[in-house]
C-alpha positions in Angstrom: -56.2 56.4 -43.0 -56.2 53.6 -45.4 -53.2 52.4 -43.8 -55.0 51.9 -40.6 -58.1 50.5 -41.6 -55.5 47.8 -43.1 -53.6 47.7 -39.9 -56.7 47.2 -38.0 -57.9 44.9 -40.2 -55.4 42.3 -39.5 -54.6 43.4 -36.1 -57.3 43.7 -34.5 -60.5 41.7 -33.6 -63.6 43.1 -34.1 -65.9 44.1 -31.4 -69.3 44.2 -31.1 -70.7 48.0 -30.4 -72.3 48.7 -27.5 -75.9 49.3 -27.1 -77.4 51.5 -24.5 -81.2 50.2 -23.8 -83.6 53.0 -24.2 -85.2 52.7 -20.5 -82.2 53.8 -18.4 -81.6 57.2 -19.9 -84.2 59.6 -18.7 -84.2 63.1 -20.5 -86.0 66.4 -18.9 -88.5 68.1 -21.1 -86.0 69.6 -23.2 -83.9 66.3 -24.3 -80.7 68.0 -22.4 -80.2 65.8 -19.1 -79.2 62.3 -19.0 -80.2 60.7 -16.1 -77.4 60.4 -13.0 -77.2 56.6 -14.4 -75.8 57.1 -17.5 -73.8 60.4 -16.4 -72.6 58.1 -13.7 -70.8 55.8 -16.0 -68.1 58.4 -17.7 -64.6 58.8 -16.8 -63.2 61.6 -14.9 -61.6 64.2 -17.4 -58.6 64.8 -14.8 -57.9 60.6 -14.8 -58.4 60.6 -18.2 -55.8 63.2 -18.7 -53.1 61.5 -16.7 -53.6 58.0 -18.5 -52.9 59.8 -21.8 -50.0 61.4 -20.8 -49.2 58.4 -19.5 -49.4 56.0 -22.9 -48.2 59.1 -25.1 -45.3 58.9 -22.6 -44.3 55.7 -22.9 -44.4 56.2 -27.1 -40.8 55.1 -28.0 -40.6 58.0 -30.7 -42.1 60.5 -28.0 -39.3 63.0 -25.6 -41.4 62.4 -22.3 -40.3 65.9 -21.2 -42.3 67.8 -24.2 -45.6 66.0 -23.5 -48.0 68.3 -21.8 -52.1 68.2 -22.0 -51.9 70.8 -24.7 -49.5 69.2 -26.9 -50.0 68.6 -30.6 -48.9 64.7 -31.7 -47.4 66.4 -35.0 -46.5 70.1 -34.1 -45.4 69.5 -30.8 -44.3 66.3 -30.2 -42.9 65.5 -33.8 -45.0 62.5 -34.5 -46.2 61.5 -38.3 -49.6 59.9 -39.6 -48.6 56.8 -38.6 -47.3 57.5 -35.2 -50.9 59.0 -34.8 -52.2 55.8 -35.7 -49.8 54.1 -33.4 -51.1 56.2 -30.5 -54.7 56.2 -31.3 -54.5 52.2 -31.1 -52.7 52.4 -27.9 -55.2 54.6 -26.6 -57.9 51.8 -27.6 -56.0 49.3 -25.7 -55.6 51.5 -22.5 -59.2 52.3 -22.1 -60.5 48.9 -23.4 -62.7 50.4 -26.1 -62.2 50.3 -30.5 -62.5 54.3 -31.9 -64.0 54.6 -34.9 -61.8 55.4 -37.6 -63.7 58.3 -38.8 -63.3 59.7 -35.1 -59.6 58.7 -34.8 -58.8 60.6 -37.6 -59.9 63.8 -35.8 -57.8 63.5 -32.5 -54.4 65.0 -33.1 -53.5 66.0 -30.0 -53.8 65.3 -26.0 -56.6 67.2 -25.3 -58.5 66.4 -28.4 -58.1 62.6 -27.0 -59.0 63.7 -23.0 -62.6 65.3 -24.8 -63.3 61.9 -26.9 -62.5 59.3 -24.6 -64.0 61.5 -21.5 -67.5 61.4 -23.1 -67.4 57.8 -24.4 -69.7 55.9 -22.2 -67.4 53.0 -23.2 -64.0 53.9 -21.7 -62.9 51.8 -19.1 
């Protein structure tokens, strides 16, 4: 993933994380419930879904008629490292939010994409 910290690097401009005040999130005695506000502000796994599909689609190296929300980037859909990469940064630039590299290098598939970027308060 060296190769994409480098890409990044000198592709990309950096942006500033995002930092969620304290005061709206609102936790039951437990700590498990965030309040409607904050639960409010993530994307719809269904929309989420169909963007992917979408972007992973439109991949030049990609046959559009073996991508499905199951499919593996390298097992299914024949892609390499930096094909990943490719995607991954794609995926940034659909839903206007950077991924962490040490997150980035964990999605390898659809669905493993759908469960990140549904629960990133970030994704637009």
């Amino acid at each position: 993933m060296a190769l994409r910290s480098a890409v990044l690097k000198h592709l990309r401009v950096k942006v500033q994380p995002f930092h969620l005040s304290p005061f709206p999130i609102s936790f039951n005695v437990f700590g498990r419930h965030l309040s409607e506000e904050v639960r409010g502000s993530f994307l719809d796994k269904s929309e989420v879904t169909d963007r992917i599909i979408t972007v992973v689609k439109n991949f030049q190296k990609v046959d559009p008629s073996k991508v499905m929300p199951t499919a593996h980037f390298q097992n299914d859909l024949g892609l390499d490292s930096l094909d990943t990469v490719e995607i991954v940064m794609a995926l940034e630039e659909e839903f206007g939010f950077e991924i962490p590299d040490n997150e980035a290098d964990k999605i390898n598939s659809i669905y493993l994409a759908v469960d990140f970027i549904a629960s990133h308060p970030q994704a637009k």
